[in-house]
C-alpha positions in Angstrom: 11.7 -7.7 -9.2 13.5 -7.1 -5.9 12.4 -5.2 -3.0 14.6 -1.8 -3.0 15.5 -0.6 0.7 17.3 2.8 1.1 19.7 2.5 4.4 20.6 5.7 5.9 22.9 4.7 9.1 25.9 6.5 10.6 27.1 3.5 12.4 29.5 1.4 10.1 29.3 -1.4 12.1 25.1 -1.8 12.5 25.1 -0.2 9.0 27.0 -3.3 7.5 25.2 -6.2 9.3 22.1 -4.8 8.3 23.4 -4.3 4.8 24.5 -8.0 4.5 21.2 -9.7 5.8 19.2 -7.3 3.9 20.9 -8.8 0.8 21.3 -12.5 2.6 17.7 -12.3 1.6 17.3 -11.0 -1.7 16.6 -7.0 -1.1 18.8 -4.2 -3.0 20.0 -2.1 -0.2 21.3 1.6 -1.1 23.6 2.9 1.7 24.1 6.7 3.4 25.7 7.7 6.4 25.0 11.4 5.8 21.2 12.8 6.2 21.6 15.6 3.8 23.6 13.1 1.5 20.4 10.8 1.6 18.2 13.8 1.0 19.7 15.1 -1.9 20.0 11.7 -3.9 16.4 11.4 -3.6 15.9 13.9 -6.8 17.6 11.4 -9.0 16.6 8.3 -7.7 13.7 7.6 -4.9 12.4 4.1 -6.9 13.0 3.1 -3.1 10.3 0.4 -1.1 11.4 1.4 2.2 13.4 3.5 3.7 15.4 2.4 7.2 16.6 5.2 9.1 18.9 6.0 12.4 17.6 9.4 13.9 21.0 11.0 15.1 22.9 11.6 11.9 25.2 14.0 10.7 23.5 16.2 8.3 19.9 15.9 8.4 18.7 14.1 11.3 15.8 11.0 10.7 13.2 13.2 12.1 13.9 15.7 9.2 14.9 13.3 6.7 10.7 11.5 7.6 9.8 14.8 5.7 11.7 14.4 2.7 11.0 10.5 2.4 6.8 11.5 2.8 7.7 14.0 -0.6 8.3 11.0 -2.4 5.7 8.4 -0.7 8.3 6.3 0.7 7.5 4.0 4.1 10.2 4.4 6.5 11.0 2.8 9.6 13.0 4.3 12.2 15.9 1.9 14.1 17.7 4.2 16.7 19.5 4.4 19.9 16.7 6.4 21.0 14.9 4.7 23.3 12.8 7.2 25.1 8.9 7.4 24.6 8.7 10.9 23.4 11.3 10.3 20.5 8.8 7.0 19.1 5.7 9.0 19.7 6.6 11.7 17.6 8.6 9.4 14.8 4.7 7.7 14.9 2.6 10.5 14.6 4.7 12.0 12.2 4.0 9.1 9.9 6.7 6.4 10.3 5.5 3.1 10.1 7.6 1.2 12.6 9.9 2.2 15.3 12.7 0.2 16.4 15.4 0.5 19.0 19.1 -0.3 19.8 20.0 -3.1 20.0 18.1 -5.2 17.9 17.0 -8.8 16.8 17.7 -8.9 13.2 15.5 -11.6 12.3 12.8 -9.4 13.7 14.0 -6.2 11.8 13.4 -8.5 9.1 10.1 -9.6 9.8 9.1 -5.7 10.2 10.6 -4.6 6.9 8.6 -7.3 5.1 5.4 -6.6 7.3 5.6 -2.5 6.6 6.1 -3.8 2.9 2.9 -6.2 2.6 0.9 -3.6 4.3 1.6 -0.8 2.3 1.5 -3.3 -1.1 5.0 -2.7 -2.2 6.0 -6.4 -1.1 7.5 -8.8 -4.2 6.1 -12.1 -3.6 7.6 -13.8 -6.0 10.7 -16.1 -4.7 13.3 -17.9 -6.2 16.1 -20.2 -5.1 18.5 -21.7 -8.4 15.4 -23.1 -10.9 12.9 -23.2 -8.4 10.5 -20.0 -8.2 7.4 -19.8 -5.7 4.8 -17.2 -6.9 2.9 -16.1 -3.5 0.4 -14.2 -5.9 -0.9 -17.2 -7.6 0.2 -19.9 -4.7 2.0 -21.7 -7.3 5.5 -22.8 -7.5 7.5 -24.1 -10.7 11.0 -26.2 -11.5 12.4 -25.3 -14.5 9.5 -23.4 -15.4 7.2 -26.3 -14.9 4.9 -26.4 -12.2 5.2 -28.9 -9.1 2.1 -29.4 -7.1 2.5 -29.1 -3.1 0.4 -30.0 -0.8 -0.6 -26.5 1.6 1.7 -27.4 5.0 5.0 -28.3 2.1 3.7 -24.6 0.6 3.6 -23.0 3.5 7.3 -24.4 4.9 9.0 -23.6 1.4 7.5 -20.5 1.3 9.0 -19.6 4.8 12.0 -21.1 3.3 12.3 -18.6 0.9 11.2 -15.3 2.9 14.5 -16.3 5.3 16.4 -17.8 1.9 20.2 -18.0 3.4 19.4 -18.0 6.9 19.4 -21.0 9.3 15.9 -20.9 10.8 15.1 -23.6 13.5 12.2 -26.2 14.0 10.7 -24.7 16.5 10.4 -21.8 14.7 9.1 -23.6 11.5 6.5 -25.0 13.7 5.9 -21.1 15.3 5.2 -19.9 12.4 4.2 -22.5 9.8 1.7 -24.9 11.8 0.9 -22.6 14.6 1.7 -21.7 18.4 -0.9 -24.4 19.0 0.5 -27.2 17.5 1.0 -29.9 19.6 2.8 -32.7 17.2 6.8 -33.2 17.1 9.2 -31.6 15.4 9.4 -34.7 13.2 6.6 -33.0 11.3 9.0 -30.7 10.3 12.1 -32.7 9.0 9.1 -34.6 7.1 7.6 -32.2 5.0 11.4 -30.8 4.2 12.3 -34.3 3.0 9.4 -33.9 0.5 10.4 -30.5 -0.8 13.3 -31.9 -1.2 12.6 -34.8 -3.6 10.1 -32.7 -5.0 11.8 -30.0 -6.1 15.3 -31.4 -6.3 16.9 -29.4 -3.3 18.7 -32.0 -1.9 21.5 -30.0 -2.0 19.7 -26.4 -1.8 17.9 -26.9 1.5 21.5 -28.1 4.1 20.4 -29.5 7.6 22.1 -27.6 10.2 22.8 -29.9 12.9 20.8 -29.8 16.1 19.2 -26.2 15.0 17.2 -26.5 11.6 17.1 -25.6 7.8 18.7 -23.5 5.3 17.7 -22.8 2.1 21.1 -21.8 0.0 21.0 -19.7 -2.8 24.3 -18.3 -3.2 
């Protein structure tokens, strides 16, 4: 089941890009641009994992729409053009979970959103890219419902294929991330263990080399 991310964002422009990567990879996004609007729809439907929310809307503002979201126990984080210390203090205290200011990286919006939803245990961990599905709660994955045994560094790098699913992400960060800021070894490592998910798991075609950058795992 997909993650379910209620948007509420005045700015078309911000609102869209954030829209398209939040569905890049593989969470429902709900849009509003109106506070009140946002409110209101909440009494019908508030089946929502997280909420993201610019402070200076039309309508209700984020600070007062925090207070409705709380109502229905839904984790929100605040991205906003307000960059001043007393505005994220009192967002914080009054119970948002992450505060985030304009202009942002949206790889690490990303990395927020799925870090507010593991902490707070609303997080899907099961992944899936055409036939093959990764199931992070039983560290298994399967082909066509059969299941493929990996060794733990080819786990680990599909999985972080998966969480960025769509997105070109590099070999430094691969290393980062997968093996550790203290890794010493060559990026070789990396284009190694993608070779073997590759024959593995049949996504030859599925996981594209981006020249002199990285990886992408497509799932169109």
């Amino acid at each position: 089941m997909e993650n379910r991310i209620l948007l509420v964002e005045d700015d078309q422009a911000i609102a869209d890009a954030v829209a398209l990567n939040l569905k890049i990879v593989g969470y429902r996004c709900t849009r509003f641009e109106d506070g009140q609007e946002a409110a209101d729809s909440l009494a019908e439907d508030h089946g929502y994992d997280l909420a993201l929310l610019d402070i200076m809307l039309p309508g209700l503002d984020g600070f007062e729409l925090l207070e409705h979201m709380k109502a229905y126990g839904i984790p929100v984080i605040y991205m906003t053009a307000k960059a001043d210390a007393a505005s994220e203090i009192k967002g914080l205290l009054d119970g948002a979970e992450d505060y985030v200011t304009k202009p942002f990286d949206m790889m690490a919006l990303l990395v927020r959103i799925e870090k507010v939803l593991l902490r707070t245990g609303r997080l899907n961990r099961i992944y899936r890219a055409g036939d093959v599905e990764l199931d992070d709660y039983h560290h298994a994955v399967y082909k066509a419902g059969a299941r493929v045994e990996l060794r733990p560094l080819e786990y680990n790098v599909l999985l972080y294929l998966m969480k960025h699913k769509n997105l070109t992400v590099t070999r430094e960060q691969l290393l980062s991330d997968v093996w550790g800021f203290d890794y010493m070894g060559e990026s070789r490592s990396v284009d190694v263990k993608i070779s073997s998910l590759r024959r593995k798991l049949g996504l030859e075609e599925a996981i594209k080399t981006v020249q002199k950058l990285g990886y992408r795992l497509e799932d169109r």
